[in-house]
C-alpha positions as CSV (number, residue, x, y, z in Angstrom):
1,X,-31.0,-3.5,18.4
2,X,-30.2,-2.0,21.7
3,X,-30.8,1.8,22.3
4,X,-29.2,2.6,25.2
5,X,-26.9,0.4,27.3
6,X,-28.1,-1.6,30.5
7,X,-26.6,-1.4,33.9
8,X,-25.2,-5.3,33.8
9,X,-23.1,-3.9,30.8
10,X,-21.8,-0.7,32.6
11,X,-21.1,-2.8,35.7
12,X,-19.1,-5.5,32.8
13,X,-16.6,-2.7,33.8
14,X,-15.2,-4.6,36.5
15,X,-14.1,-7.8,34.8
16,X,-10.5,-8.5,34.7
17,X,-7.6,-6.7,32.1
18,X,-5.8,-9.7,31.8
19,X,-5.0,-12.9,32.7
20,X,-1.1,-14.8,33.9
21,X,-1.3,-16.1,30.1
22,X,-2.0,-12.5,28.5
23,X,0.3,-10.8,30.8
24,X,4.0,-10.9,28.8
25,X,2.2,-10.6,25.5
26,X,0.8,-7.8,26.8
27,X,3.7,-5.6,28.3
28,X,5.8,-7.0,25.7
29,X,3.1,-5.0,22.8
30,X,2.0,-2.5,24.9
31,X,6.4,-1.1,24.8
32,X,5.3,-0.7,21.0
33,X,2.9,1.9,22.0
34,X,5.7,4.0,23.5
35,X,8.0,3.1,20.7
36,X,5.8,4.9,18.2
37,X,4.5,7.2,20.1
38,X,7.9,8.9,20.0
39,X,8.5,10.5,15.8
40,X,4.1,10.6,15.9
41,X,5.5,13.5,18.3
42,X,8.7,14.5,16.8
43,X,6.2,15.6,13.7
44,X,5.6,18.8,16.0
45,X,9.0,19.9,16.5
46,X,10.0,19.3,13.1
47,X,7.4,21.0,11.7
48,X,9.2,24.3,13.4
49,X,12.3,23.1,13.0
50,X,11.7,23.0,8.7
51,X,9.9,26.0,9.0
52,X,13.4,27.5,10.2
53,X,15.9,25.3,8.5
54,X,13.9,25.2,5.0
55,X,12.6,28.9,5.2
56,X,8.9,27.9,4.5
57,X,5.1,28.6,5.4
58,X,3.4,26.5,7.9
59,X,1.3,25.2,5.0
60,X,4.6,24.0,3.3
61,X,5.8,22.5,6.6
62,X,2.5,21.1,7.2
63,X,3.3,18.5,4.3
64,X,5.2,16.5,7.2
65,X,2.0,15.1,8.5
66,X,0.4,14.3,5.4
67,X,3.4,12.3,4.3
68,X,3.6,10.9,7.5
69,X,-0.6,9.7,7.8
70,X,-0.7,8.8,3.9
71,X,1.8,6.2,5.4
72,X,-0.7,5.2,7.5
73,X,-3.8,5.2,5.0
74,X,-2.4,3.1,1.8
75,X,-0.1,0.6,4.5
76,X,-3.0,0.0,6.9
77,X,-5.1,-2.7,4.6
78,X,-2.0,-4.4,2.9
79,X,-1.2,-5.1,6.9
80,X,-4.5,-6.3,7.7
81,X,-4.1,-8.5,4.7
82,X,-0.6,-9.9,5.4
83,X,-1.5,-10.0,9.1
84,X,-4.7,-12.6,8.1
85,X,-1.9,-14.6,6.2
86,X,0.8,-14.9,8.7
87,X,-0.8,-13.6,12.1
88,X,-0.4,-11.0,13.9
89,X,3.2,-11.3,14.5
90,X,4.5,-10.5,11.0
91,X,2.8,-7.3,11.5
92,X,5.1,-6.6,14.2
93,X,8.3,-7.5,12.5
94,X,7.6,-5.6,9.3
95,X,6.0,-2.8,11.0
96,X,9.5,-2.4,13.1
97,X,11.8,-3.1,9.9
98,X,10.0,-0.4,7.7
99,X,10.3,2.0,11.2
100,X,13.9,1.0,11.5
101,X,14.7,1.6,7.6
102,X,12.6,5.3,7.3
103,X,14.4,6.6,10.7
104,X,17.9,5.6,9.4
105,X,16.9,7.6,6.1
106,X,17.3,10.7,7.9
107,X,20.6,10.8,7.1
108,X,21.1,11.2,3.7
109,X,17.9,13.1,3.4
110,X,19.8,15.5,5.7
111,X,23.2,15.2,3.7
112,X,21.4,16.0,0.4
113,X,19.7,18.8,2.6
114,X,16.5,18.1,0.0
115,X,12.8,18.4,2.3
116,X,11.4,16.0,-0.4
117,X,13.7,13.2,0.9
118,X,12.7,14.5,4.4
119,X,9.1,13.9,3.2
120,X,9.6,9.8,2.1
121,X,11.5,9.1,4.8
122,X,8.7,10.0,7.1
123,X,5.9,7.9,4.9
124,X,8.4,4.9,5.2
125,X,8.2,5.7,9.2
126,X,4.7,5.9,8.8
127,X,4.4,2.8,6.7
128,X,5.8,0.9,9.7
129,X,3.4,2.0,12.1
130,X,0.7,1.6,10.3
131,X,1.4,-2.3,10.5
132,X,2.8,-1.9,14.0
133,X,-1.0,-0.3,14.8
134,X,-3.1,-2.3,12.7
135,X,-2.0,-5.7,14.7
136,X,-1.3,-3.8,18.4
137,X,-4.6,-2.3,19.0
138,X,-6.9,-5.4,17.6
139,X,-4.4,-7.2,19.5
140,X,-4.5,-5.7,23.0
141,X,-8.3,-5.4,22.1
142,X,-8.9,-9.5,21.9
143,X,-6.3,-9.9,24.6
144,X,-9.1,-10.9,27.2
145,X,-12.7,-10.3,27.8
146,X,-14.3,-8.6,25.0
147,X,-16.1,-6.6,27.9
148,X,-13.0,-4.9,29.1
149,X,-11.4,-4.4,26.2
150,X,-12.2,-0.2,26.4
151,X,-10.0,-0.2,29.6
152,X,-7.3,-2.7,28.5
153,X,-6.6,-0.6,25.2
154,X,-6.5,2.8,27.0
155,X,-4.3,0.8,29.8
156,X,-1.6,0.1,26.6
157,X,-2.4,3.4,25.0
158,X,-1.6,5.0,28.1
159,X,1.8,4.0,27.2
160,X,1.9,6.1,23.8
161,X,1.9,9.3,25.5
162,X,4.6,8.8,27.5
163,X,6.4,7.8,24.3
164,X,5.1,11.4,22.3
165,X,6.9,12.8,26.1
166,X,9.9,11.7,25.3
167,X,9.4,12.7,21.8
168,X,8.6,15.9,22.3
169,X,11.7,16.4,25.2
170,X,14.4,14.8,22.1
171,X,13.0,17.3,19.6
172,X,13.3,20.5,22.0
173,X,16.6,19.0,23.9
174,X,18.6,17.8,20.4
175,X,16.9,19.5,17.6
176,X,16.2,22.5,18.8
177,X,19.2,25.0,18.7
178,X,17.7,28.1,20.5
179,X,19.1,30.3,18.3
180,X,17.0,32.5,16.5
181,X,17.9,35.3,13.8
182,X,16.5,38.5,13.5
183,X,16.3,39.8,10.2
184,X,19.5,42.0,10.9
185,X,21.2,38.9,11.5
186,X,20.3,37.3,8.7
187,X,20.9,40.0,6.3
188,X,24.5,39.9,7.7
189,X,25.1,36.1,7.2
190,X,23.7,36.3,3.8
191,X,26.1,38.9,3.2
192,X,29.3,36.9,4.3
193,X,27.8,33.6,2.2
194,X,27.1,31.9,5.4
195,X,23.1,31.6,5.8
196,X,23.1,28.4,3.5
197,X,25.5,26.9,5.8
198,X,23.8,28.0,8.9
199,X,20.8,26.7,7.5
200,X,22.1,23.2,6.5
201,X,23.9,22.7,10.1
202,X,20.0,23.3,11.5
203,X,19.0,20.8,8.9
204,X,21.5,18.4,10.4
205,X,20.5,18.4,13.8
206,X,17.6,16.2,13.1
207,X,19.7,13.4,12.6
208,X,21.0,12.4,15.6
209,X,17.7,11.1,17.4
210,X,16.3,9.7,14.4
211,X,19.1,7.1,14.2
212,X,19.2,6.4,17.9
213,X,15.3,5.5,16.9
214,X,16.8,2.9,14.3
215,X,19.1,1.0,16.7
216,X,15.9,0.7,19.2
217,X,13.9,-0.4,16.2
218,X,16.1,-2.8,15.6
219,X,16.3,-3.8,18.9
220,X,12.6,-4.4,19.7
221,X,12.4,-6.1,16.1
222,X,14.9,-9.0,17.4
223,X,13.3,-9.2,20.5
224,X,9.3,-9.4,19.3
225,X,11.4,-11.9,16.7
226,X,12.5,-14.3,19.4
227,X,9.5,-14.1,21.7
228,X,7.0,-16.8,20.8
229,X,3.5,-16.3,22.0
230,X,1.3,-18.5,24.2
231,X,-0.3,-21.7,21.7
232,X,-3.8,-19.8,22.6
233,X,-3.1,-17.0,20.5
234,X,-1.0,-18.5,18.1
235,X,-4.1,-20.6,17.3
236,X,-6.7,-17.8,17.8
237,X,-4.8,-15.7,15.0
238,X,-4.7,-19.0,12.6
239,X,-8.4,-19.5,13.1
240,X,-10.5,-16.0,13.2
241,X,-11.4,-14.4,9.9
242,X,-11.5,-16.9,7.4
243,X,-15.0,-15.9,6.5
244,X,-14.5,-11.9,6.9
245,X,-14.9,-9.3,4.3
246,X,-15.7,-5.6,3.7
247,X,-18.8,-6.4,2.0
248,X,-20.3,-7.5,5.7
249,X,-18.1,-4.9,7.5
250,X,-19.9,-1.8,5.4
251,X,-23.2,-3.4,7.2
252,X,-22.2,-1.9,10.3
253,X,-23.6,1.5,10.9
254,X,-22.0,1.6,14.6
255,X,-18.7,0.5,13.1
256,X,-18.7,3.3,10.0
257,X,-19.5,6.2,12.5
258,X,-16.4,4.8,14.5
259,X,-14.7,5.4,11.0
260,X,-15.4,8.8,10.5
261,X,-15.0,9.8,14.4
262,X,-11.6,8.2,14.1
263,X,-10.7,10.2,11.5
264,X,-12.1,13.6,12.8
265,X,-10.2,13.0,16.1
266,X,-6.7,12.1,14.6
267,X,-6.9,15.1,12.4
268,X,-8.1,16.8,15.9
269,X,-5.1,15.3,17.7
270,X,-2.4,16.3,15.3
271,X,-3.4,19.7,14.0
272,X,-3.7,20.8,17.5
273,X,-0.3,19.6,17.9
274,X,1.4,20.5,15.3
275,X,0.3,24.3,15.5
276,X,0.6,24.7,19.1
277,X,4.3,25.6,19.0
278,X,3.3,27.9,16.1
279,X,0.4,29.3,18.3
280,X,2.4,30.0,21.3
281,X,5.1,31.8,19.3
282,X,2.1,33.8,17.7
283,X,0.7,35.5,20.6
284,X,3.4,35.0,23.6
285,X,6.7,36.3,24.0
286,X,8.3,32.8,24.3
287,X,10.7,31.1,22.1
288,X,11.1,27.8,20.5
289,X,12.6,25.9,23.4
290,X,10.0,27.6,26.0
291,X,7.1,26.6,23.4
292,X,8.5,22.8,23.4
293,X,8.6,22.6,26.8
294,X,4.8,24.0,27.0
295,X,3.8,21.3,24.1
296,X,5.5,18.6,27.2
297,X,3.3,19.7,29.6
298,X,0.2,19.2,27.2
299,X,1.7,15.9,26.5
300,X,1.7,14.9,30.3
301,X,-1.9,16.2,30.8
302,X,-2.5,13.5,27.9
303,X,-0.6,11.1,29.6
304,X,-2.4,11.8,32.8
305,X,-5.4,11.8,31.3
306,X,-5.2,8.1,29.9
307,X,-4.4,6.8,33.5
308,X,-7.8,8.6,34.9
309,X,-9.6,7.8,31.8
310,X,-9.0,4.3,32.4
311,X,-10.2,4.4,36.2
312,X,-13.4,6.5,35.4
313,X,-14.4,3.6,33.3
314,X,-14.7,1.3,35.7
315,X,-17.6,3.6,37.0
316,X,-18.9,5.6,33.7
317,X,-19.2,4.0,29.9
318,X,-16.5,4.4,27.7
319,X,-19.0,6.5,25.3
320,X,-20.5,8.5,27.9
321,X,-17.2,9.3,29.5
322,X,-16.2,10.3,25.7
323,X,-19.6,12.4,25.3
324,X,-18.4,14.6,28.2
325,X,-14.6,15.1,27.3
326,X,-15.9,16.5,23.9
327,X,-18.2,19.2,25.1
328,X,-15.4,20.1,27.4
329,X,-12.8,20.2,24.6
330,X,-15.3,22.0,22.8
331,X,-15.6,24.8,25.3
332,X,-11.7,25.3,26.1
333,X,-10.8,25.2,22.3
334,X,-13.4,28.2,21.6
335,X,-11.2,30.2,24.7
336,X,-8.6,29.3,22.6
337,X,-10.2,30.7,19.2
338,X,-11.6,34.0,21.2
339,X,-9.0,34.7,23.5
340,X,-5.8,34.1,22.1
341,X,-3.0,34.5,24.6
342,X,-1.9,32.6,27.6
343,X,-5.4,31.9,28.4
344,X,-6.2,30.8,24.9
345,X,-2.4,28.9,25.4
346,X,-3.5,27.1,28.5
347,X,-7.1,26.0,27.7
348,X,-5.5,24.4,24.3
349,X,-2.5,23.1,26.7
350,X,-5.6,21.3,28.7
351,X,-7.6,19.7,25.6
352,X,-4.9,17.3,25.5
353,X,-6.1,16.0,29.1
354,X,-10.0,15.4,27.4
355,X,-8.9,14.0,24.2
356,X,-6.4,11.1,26.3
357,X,-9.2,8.9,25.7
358,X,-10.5,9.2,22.4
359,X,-8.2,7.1,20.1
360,X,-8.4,3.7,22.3
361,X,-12.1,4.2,23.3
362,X,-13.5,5.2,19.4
363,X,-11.2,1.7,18.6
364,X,-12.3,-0.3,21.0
365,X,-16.1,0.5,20.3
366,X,-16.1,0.2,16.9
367,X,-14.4,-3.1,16.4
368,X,-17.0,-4.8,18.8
369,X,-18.9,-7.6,18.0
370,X,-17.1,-7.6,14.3
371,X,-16.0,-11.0,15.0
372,X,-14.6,-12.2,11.8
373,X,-14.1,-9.1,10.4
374,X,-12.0,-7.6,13.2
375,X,-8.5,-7.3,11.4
376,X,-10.3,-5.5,8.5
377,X,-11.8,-3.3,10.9
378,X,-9.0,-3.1,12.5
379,X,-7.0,-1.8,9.7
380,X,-9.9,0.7,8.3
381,X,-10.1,1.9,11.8
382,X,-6.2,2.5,11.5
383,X,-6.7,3.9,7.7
384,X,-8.7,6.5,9.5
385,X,-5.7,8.1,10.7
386,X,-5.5,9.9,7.1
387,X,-7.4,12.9,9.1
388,X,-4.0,13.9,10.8
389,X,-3.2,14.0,6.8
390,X,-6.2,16.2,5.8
391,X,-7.0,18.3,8.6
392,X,-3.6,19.4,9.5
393,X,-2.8,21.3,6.1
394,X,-6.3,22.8,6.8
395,X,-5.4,24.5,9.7
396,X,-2.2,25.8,7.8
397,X,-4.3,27.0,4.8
398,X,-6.8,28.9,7.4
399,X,-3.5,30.4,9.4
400,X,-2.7,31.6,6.0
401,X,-5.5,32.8,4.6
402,X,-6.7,34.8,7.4
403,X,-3.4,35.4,9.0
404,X,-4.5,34.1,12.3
405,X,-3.5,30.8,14.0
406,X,-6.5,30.9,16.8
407,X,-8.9,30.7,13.6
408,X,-7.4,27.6,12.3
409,X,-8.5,25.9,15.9
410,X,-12.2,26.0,14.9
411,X,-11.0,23.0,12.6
412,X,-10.7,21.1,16.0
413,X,-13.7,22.1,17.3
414,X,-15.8,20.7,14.4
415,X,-14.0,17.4,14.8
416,X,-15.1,17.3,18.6
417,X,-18.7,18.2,17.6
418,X,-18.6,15.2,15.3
419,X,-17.0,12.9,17.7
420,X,-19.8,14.2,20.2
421,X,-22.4,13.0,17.8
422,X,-20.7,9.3,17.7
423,X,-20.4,9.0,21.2
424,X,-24.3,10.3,21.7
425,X,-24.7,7.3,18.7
426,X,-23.0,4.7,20.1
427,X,-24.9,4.6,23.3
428,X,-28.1,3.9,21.5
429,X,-26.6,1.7,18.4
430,X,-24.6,-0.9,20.5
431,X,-22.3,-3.3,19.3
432,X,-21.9,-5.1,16.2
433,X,-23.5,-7.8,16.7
434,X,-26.2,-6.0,18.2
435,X,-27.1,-4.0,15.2
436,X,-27.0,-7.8,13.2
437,X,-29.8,-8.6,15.5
């Protein structure tokens, strides 16, 4: 077992991403990462918006992501098991049909005006990208040299963010309304037997962009349809994992700490997300369109952060580089759990920057060296993505309990710490195939 990785393997760094072979498979997956990157986003302003519209708590409204990540966590090994049938590129098209399907169900879940219908309409979303992820990332991953597969998957993942940008730009633009009532105002409209209505036409503006996200669905469905990959692949999906199973997977200490940092860091990701709208209104002066705009500039710090991420590596490990992001994040979200305000608002606006890498370097770690096992790992990795589910109605039930929204970021923090510990791990564990030895 290696405990600490040699200088040949941080200097690996500099093989190429990709080869003229790899190259259209490659752009043509990595515009999947944008697609979904947009409703993962979305989440956040609707959480706000059915907190308006609905007239509920942020626990209630919290419910979006765990319908949305229970999508992920029951779909994510039924893919990995179609995808070991049929290959990685039915995982595409179902992924994008079931995406296509739950965005068009907006609709009537907004003409029956019911949050429940709101509710399965995101899990069928989710359903889809939980196939779209489980065969992207183990794709982009095995789309070269195993050594630079780190740098290719945060290259692709780079991609996502600029997706959960636009996201979070429809939401504030379209959904939006920048109208907010005082109780006065309210009381008044109740009084003329108008605030249902007012309510339901708020309700109603959430359709619009989820069925111009069904036509592109659609669209990228037909085209990922007609494309026919290079005979290398074709035959590299046919012929890997014949022999895998969890039973060999679960021997993997490495890969099970991968697991649980993947799950800690999604929940990480999306609580921090969903409440900073929430936080911003708490203890600024700003207003829901103001707050969205703020939640697009943490977005692009994300965004910027993949880009720079991906360069460092070329010079740092992928876990090393990890190691130190945490102890940043760790620092800036305690500012924002002590100081809450525009500096606690701007150090939470800047963990978005450290946590860039996180998701693509965690997946990229933990599936090495799994070699026959790498769809299943790929998919359990993916399942891990419940945490947004769990950890996100934690922060909620903290914000309620103590009746402070900077308290619920020490959820976060612990999820850092954790991810910390994983990163310290992986240095010294190595990959899989390294711990068989």
């Amino acid at each position: 077992m290696n405990t600490a990785p040699s200088p040949a393997e941080d200097r690996d760094l500099a093989v190429p991403l990709l080869t003229r072979s790899t190259l259209i498979p490659f752009v043509l997956i990595t515009a999947l990462f944008f697609l979904w990157g947009i409703p993962n986003n979305l989440n956040d302003v609707l959480i706000r918006q059915f907190m308006k519209s609905f007239v509920m708590t942020r626990l209630q409204a919290g419910l979006v992501q765990s319908a949305f990540y229970m999508g992920y966590f029951l779909l994510a090994m039924p893919a990995a098991l179609v995808m070991r049938r049929f290959g990685y590129k039915s995982g595409f098209v179902i992924g994008l049909g079931l995406y296509s399907v739950g965005a068009f169900l907006f609709w009537p879940a907004a003409l029956a005006n019911r949050y429940a219908y709101f509710l399965a309409a995101l899990f069928v979303i989710a359903s889809g990208l939980s196939f779209l992820e489980t065969a992207s990332n183990p794709f982009i991953a095995q789309l070269g040299d195993p050594r630079s597969a780190a740098r290719r998957l945060n290259m692709a993942q780079a991609f996502n963010p600029l997706g959960a940008i636009t996201g979070v730009l429809i939401g504030t633009i379209f959904i939006f309304s920048g109208v907010n009532l005082d109780a006065s105002q309210v009381a008044a409209l109740r009084a003329r037997h108008a605030y249902a209505a007012y309510l339901h036409v708020e309700t109603m503006r959430v359709t619009g962009p989820y069925l111009a996200l069904s036509v592109a669905a659609l669209a990228m469905l037909a085209l990922i349809a007609a494309k026919k990959f290079p005979e290398a692949l074709v035959q590299s999906e046919a012929r890997e994992e014949h022999q895998g199973s969890l039973q060999t997977l679960f021997r993997h200490p490495g890969f099970l700490l991968a697991v649980g940092a993947q799950f800690a860091y999604v929940g990480a990701q999306v609580g921090s997300w969903s409440y900073f709208i929430p936080y911003v209104l708490s203890y600024t002066r700003d207003q829901d369109k103001a707050a969205g705009f703020l939640l697009t500039v943490s977005l692009v710090a994300f965004l910027a952060g993949r880009f720079v991420s991906a360069w460092l590596m070329r010079f740092v490990h992928p876990s090393r580089l990890m190691e130190i992001y945490c102890i940043a994040n760790l620092f800036l979200v305690l500012v924002g759990v002590a100081f809450p305000g525009w500096l606690g608002v701007w150090s939470l606006l800047l963990t978005s920057f450290f946590m860039s890498l996180m998701y693509p370097t965690i997946f990229a770690q933990g599936i090495r060296g799994l070699g026959a096992n790498t769809k299943l790992g790929g998919s359990m990795m993916v399942m891990a993505i419940v945490g947004g589910a769990v950890l996100t109605p934690l922060m909620g039930l903290i914000t309620e309990r103590t009746g402070s929204q900077a308290l619920a970021y020490l959820v976060p923090m612990v999820a850092y710490l954790f991810i910390a510990f994983y990163a310290f791990m992986d240095l010294r564990i190595g990959p899989a195939g390294d711990q068989e030895g």
